[in-house]
N, CA, C, O and CB atoms as a CASP TS submission, in Angstrom:
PFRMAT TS
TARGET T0000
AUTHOR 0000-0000-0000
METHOD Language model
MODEL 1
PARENT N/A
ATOM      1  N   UNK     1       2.082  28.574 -31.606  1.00  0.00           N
ATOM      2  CA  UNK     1       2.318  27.251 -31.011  1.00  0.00           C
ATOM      3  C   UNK     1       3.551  27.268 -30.135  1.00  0.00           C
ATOM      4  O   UNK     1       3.415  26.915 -28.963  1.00  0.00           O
ATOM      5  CB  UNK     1       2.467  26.183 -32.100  1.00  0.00           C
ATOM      6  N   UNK     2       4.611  27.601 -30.529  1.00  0.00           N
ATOM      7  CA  UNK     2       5.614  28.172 -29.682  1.00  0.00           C
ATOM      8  C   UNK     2       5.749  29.004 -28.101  1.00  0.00           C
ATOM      9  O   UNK     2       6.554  28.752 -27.205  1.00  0.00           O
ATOM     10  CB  UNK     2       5.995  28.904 -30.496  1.00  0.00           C
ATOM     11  N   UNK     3       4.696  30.033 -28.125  1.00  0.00           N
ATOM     12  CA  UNK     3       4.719  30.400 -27.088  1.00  0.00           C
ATOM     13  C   UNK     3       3.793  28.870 -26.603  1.00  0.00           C
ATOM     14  O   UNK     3       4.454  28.055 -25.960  1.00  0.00           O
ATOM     15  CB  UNK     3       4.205  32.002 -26.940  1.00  0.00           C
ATOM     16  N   UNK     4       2.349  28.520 -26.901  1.00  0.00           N
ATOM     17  CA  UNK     4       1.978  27.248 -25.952  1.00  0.00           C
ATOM     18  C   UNK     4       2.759  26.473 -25.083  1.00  0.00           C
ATOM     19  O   UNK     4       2.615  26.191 -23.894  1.00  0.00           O
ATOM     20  CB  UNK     4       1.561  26.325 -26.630  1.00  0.00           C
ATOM     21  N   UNK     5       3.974  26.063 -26.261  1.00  0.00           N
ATOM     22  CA  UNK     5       5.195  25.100 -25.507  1.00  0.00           C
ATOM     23  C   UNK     5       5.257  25.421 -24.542  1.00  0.00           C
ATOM     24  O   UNK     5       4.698  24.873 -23.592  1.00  0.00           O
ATOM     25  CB  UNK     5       6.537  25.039 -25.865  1.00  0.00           C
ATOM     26  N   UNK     6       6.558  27.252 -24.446  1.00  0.00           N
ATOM     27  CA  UNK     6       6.836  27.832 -23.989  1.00  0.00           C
ATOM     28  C   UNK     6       5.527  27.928 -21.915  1.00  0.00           C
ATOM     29  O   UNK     6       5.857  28.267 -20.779  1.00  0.00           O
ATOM     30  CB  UNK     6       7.025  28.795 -25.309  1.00  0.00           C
ATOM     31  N   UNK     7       4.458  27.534 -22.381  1.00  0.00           N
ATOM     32  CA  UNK     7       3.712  28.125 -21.617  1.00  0.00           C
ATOM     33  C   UNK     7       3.428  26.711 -20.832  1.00  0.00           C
ATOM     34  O   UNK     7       3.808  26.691 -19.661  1.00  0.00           O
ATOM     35  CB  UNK     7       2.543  29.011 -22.320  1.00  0.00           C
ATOM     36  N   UNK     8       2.986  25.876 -21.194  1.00  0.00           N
ATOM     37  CA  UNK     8       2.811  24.130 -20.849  1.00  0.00           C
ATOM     38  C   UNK     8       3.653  23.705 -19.567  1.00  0.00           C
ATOM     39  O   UNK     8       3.336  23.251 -18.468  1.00  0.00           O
ATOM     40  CB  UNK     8       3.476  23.067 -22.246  1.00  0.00           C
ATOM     41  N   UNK     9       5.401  24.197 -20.440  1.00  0.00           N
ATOM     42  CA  UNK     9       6.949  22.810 -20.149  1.00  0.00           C
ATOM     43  C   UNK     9       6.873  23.854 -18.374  1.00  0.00           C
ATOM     44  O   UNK     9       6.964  23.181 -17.347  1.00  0.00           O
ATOM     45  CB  UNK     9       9.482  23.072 -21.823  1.00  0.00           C
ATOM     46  N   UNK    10       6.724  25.275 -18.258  1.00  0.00           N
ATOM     47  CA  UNK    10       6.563  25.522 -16.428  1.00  0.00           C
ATOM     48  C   UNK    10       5.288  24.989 -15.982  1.00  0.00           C
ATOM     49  O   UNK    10       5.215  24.933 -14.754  1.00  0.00           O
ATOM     50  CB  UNK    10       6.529  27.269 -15.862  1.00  0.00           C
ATOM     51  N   UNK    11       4.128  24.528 -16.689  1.00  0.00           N
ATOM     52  CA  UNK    11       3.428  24.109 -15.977  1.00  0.00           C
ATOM     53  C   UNK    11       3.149  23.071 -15.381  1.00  0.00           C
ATOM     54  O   UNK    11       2.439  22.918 -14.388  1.00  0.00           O
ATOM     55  CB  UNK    11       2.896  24.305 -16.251  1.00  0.00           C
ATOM     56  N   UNK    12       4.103  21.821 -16.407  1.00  0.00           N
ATOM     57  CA  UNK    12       4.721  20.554 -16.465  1.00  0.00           C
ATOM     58  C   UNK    12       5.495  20.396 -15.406  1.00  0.00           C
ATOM     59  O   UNK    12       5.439  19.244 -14.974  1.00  0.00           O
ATOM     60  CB  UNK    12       5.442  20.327 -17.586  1.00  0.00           C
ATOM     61  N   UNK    13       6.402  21.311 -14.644  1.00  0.00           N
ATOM     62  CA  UNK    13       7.381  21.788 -14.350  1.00  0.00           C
ATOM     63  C   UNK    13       6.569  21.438 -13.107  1.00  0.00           C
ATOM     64  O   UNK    13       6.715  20.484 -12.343  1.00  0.00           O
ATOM     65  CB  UNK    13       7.970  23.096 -14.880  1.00  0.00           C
ATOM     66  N   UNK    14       5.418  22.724 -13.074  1.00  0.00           N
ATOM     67  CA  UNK    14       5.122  23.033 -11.589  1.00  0.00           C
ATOM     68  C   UNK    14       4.266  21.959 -10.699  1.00  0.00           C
ATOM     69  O   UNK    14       4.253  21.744  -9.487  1.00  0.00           O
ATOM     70  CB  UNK    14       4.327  24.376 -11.566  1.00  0.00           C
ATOM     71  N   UNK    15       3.322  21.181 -12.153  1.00  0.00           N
ATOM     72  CA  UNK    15       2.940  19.993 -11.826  1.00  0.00           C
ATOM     73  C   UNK    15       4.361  18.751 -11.194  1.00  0.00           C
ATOM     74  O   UNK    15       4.496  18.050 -10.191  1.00  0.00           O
ATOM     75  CB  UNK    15       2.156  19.578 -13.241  1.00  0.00           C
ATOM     76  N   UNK    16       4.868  18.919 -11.959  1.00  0.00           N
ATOM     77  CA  UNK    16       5.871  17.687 -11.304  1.00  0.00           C
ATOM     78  C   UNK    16       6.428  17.963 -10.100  1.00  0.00           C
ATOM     79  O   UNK    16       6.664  16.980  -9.398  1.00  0.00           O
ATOM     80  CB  UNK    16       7.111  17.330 -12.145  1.00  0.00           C
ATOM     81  N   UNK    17       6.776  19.323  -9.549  1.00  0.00           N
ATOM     82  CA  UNK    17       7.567  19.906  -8.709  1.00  0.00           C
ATOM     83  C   UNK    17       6.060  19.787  -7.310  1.00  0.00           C
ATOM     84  O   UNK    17       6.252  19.149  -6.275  1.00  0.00           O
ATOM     85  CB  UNK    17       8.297  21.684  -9.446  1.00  0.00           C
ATOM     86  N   UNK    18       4.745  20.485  -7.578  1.00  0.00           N
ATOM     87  CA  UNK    18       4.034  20.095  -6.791  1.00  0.00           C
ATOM     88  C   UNK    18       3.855  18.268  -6.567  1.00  0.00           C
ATOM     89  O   UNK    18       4.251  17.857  -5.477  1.00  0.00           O
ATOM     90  CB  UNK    18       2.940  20.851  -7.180  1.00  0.00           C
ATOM     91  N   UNK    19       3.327  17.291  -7.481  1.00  0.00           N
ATOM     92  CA  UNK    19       3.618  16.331  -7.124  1.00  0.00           C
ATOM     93  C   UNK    19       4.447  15.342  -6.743  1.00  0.00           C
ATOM     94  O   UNK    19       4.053  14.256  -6.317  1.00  0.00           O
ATOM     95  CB  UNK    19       3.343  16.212  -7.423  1.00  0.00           C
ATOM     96  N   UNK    20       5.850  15.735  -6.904  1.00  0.00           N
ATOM     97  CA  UNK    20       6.755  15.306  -6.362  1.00  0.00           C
ATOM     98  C   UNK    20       7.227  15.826  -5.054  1.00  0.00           C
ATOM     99  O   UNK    20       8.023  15.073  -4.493  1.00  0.00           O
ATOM    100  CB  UNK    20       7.506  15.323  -7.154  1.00  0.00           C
ATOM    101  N   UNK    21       6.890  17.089  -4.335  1.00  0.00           N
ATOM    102  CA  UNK    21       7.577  17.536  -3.205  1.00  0.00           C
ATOM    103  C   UNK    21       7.236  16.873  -2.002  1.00  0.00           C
ATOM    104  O   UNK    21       7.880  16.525  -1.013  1.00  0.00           O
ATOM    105  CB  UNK    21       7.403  18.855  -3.038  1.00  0.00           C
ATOM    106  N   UNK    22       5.501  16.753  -2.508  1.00  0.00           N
ATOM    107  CA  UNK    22       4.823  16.273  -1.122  1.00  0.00           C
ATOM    108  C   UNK    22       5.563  14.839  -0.897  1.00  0.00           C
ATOM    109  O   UNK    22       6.102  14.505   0.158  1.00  0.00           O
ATOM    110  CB  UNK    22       2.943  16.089  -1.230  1.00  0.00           C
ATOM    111  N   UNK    23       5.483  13.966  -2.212  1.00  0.00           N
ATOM    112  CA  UNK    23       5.689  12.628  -2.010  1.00  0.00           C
ATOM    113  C   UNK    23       6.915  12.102  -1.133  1.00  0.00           C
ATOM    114  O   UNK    23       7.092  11.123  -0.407  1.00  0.00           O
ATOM    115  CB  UNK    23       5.766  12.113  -3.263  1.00  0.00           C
ATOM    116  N   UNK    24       7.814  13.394  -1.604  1.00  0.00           N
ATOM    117  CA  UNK    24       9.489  13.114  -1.362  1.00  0.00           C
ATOM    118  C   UNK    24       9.351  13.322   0.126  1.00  0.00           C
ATOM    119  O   UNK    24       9.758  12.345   0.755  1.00  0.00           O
ATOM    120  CB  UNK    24      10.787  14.314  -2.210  1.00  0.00           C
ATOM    121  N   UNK    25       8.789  14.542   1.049  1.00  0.00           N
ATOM    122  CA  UNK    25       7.942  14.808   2.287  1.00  0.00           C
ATOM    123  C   UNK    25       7.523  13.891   2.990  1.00  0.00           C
ATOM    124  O   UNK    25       7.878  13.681   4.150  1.00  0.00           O
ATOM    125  CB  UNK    25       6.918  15.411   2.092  1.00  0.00           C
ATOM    126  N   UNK    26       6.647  13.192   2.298  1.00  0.00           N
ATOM    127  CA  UNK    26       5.929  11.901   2.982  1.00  0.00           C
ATOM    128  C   UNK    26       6.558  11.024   2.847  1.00  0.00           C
ATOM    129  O   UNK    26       6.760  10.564   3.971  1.00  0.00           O
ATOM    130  CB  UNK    26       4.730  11.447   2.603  1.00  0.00           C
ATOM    131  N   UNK    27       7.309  10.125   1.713  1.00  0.00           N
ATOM    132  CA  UNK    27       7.856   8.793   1.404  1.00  0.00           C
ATOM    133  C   UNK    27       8.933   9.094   2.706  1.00  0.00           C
ATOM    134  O   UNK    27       8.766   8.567   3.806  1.00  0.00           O
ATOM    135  CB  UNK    27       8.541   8.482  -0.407  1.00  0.00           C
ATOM    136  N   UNK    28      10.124  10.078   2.385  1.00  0.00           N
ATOM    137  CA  UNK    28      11.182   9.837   3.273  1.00  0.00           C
ATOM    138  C   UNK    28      10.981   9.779   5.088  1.00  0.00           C
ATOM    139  O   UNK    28      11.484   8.886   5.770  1.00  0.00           O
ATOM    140  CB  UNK    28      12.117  10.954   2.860  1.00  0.00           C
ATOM    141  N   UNK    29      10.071  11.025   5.707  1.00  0.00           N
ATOM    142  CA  UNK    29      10.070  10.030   6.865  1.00  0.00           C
ATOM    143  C   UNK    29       9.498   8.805   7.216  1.00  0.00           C
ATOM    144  O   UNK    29       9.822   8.202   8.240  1.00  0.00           O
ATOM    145  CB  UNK    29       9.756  10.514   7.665  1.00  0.00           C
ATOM    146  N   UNK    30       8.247   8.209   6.022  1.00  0.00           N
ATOM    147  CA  UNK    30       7.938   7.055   6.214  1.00  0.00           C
ATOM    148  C   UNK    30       8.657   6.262   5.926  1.00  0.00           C
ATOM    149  O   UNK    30       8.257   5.141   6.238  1.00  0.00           O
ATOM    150  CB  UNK    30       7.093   6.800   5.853  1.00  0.00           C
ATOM    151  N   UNK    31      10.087   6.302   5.197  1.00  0.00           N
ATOM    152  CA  UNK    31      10.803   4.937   5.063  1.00  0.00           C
ATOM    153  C   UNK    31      12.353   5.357   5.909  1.00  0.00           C
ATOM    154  O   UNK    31      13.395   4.706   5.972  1.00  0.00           O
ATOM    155  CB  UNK    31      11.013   4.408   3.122  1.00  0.00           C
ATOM    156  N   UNK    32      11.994   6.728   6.509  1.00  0.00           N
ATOM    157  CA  UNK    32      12.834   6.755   7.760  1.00  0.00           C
ATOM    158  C   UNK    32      12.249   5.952   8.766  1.00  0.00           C
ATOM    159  O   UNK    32      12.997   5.092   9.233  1.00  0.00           O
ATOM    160  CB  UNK    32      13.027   8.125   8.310  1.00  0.00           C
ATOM    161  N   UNK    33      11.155   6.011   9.197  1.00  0.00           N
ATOM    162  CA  UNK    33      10.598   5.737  10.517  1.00  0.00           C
ATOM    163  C   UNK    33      10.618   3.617  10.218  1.00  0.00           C
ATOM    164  O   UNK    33      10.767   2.705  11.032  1.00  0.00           O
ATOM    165  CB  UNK    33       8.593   6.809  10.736  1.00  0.00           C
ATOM    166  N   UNK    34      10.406   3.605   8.786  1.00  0.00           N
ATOM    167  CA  UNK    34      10.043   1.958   8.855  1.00  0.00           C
ATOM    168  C   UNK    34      11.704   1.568   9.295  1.00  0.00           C
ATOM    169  O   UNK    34      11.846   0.706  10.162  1.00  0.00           O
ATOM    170  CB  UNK    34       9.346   1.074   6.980  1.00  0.00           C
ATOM    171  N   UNK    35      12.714   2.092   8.802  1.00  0.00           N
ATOM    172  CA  UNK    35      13.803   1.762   8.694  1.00  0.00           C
ATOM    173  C   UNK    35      14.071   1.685  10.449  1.00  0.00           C
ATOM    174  O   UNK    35      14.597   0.728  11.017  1.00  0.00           O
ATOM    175  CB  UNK    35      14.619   2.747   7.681  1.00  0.00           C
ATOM    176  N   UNK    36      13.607   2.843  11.067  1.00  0.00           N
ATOM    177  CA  UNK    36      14.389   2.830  12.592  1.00  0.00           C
ATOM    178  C   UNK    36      13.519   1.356  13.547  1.00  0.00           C
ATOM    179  O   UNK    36      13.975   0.570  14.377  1.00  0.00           O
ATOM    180  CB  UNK    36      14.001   4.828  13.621  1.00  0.00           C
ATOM    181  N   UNK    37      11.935   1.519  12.857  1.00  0.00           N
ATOM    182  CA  UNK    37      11.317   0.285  13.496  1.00  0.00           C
ATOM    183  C   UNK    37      11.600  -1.173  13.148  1.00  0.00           C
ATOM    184  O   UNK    37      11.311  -2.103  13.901  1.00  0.00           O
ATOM    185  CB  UNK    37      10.019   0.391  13.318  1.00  0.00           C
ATOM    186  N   UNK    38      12.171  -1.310  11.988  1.00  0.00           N
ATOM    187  CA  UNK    38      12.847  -2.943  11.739  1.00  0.00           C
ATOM    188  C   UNK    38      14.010  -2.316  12.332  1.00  0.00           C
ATOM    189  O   UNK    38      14.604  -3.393  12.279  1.00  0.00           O
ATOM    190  CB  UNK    38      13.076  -3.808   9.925  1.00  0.00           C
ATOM    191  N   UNK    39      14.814  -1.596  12.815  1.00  0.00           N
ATOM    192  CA  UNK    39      16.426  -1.589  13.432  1.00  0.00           C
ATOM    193  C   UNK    39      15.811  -2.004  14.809  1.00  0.00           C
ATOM    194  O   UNK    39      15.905  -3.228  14.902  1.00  0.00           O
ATOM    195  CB  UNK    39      17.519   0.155  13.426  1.00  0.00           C
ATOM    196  N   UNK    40      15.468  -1.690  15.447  1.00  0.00           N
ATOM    197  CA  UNK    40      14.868  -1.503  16.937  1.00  0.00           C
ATOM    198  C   UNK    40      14.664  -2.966  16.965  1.00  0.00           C
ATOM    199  O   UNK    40      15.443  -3.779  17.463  1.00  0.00           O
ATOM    200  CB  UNK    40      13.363  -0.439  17.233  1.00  0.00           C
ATOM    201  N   UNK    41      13.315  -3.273  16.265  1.00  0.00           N
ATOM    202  CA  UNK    41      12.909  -4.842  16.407  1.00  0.00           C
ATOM    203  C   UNK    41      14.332  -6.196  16.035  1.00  0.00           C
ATOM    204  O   UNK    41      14.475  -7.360  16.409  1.00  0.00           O
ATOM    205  CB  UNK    41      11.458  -5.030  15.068  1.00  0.00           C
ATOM    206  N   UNK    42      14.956  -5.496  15.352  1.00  0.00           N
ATOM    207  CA  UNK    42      16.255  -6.306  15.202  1.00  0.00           C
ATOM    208  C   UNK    42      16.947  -6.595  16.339  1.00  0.00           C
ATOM    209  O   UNK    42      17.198  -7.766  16.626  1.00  0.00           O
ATOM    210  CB  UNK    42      17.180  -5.688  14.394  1.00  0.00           C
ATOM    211  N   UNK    43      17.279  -5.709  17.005  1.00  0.00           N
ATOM    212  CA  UNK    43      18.100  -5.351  17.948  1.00  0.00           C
ATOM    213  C   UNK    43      17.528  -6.224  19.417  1.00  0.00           C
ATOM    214  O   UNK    43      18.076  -6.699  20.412  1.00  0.00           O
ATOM    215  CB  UNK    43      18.089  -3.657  17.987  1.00  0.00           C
ATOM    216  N   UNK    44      16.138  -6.117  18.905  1.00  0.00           N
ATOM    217  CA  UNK    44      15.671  -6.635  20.587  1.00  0.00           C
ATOM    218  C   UNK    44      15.401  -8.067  20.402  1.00  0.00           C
ATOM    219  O   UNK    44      15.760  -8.961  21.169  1.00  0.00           O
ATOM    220  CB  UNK    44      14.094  -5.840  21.335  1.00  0.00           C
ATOM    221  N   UNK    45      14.653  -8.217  19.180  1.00  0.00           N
ATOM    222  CA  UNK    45      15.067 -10.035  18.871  1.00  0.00           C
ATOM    223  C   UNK    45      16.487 -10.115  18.954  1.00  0.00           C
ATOM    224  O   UNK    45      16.518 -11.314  18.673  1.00  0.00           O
ATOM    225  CB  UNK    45      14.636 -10.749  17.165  1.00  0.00           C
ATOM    226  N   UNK    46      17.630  -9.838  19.102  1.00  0.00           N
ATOM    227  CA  UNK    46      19.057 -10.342  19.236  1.00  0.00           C
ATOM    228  C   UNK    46      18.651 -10.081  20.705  1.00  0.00           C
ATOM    229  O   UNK    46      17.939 -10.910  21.272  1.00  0.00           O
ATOM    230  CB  UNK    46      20.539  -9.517  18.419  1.00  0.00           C
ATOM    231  N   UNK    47      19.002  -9.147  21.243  1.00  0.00           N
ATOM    232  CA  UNK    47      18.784  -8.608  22.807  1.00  0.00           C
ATOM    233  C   UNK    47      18.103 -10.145  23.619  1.00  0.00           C
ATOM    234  O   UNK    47      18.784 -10.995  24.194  1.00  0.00           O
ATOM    235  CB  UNK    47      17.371  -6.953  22.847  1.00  0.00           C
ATOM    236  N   UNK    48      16.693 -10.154  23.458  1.00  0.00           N
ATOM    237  CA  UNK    48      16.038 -11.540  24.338  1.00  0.00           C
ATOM    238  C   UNK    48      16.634 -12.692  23.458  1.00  0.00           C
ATOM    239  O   UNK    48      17.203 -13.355  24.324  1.00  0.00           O
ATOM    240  CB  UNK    48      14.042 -11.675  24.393  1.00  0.00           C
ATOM    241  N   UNK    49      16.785 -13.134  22.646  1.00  0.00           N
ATOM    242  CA  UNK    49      17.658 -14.253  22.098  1.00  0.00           C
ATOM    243  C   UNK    49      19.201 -14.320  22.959  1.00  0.00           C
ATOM    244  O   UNK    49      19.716 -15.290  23.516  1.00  0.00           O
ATOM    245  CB  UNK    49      17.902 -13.922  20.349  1.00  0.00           C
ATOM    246  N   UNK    50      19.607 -13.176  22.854  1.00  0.00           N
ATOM    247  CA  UNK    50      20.829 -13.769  23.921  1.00  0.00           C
ATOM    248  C   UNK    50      20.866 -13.913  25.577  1.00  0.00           C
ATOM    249  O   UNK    50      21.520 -14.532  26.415  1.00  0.00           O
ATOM    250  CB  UNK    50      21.986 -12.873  23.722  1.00  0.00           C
ATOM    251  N   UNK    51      19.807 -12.999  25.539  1.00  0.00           N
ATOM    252  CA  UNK    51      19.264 -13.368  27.063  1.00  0.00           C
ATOM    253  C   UNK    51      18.615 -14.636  27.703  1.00  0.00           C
ATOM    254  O   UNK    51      18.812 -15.070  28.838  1.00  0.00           O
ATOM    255  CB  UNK    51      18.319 -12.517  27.321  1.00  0.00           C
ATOM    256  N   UNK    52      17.795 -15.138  26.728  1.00  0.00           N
ATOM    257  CA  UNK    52      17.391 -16.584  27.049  1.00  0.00           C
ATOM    258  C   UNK    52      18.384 -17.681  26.447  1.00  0.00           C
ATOM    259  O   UNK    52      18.108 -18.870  26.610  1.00  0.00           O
ATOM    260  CB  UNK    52      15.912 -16.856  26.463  1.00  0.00           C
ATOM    261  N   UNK    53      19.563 -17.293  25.737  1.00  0.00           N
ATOM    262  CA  UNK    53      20.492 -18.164  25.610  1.00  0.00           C
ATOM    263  C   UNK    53      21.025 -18.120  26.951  1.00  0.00           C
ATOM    264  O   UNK    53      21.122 -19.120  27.662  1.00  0.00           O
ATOM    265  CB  UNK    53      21.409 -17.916  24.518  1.00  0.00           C
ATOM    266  N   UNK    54      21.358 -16.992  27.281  1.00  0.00           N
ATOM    267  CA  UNK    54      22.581 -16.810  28.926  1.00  0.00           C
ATOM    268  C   UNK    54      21.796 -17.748  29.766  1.00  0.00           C
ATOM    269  O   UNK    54      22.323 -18.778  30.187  1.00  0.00           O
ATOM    270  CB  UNK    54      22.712 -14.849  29.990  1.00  0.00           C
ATOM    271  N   UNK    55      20.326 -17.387  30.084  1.00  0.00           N
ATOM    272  CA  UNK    55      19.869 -18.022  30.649  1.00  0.00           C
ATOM    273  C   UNK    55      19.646 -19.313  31.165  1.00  0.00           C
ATOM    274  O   UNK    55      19.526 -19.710  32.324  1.00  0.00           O
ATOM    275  CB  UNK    55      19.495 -17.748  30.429  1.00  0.00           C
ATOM    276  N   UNK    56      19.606 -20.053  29.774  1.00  0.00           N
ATOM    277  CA  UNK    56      19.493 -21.529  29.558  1.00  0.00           C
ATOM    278  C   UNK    56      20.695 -21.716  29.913  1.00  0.00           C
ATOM    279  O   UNK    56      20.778 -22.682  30.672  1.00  0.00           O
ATOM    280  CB  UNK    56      19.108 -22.137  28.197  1.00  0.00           C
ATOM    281  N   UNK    57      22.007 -21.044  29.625  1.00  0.00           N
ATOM    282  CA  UNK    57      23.214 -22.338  30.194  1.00  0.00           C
ATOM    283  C   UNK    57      23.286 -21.569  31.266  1.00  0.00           C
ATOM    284  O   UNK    57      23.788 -22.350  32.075  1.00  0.00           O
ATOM    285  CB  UNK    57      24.924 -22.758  29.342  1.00  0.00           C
ATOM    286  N   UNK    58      23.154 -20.743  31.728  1.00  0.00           N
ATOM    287  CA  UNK    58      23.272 -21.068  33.106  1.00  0.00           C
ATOM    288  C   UNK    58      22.735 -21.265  34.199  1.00  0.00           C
ATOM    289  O   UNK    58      23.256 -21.208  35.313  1.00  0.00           O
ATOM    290  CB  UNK    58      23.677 -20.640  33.413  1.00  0.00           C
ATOM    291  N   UNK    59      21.245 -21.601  33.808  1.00  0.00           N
ATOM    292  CA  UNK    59      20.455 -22.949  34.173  1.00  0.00           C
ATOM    293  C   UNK    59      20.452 -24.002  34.220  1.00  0.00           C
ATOM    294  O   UNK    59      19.742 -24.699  34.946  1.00  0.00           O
ATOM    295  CB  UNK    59      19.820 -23.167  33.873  1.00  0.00           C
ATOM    296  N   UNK    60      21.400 -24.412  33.306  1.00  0.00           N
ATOM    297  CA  UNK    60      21.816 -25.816  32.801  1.00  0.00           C
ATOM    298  C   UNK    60      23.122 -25.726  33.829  1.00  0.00           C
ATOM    299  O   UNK    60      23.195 -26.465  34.811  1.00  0.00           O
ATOM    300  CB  UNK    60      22.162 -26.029  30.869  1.00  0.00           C
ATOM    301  N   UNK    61      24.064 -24.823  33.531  1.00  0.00           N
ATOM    302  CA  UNK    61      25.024 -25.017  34.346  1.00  0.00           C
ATOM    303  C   UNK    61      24.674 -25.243  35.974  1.00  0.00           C
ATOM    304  O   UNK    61      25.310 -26.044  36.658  1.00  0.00           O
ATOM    305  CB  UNK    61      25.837 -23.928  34.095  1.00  0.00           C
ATOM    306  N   UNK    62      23.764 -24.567  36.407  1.00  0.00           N
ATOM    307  CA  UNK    62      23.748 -24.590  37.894  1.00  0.00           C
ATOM    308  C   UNK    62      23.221 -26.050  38.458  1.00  0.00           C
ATOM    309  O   UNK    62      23.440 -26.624  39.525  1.00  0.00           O
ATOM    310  CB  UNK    62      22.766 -23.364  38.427  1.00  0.00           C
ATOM    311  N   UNK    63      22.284 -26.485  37.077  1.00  0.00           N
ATOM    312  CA  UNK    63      21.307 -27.920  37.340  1.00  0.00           C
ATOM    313  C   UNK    63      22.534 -29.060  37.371  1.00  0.00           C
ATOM    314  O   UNK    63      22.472 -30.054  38.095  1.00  0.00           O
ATOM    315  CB  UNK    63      19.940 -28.325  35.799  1.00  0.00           C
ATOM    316  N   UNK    64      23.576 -28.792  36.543  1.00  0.00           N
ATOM    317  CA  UNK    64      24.567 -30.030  35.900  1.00  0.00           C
ATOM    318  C   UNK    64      25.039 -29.840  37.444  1.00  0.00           C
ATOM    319  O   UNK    64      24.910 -30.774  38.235  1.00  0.00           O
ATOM    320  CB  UNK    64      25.917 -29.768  34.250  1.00  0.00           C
ATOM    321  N   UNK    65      25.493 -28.811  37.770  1.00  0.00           N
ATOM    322  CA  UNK    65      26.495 -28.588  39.357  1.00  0.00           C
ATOM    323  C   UNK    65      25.752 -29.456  40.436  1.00  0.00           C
ATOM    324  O   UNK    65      26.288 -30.228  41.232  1.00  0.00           O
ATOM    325  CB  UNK    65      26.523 -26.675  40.086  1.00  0.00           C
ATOM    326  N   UNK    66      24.355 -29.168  40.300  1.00  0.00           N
ATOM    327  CA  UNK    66      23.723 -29.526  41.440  1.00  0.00           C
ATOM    328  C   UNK    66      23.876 -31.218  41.598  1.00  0.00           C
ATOM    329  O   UNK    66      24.299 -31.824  42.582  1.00  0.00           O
ATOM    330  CB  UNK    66      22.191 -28.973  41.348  1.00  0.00           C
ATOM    331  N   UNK    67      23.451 -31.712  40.460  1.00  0.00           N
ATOM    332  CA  UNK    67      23.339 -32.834  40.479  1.00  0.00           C
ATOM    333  C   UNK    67      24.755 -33.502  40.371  1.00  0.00           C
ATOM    334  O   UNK    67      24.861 -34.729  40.373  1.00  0.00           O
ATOM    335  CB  UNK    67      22.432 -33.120  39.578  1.00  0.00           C
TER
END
């Protein structure tokens, strides 16, 4: 029974080590890549948000001048 153990706990081993390598493989650039695509989309909702802020006042500003 001893050697069994002995024979199982690397196979346990190799099972966990195969199912964990791929995952670690796959999970990390997929929650690299999600991470850079909510940064990006962050960035550009601020980006046109301050652009159509600039916009508006100084649309507003040029309309207030005119009149």
């Amino acid at each position: 029974s001893s050697s069994d153990r002995r024979r199982r706990s690397p196979l346990i081993l190799v099972v966990v080590v195969v199912v964990v390598v791929p995952l670690v493989v796959v999970v990390v650039p997929v929650v690299v890549v999600v991470v850079v695509i909510v940064v990006v989309v962050v960035v550009v909702v601020v980006v046109v948000v301050v652009v159509v802020v600039v916009v508006v006042v100084v649309v507003a500003m040029v309309y207030m001048t005119n009149i």
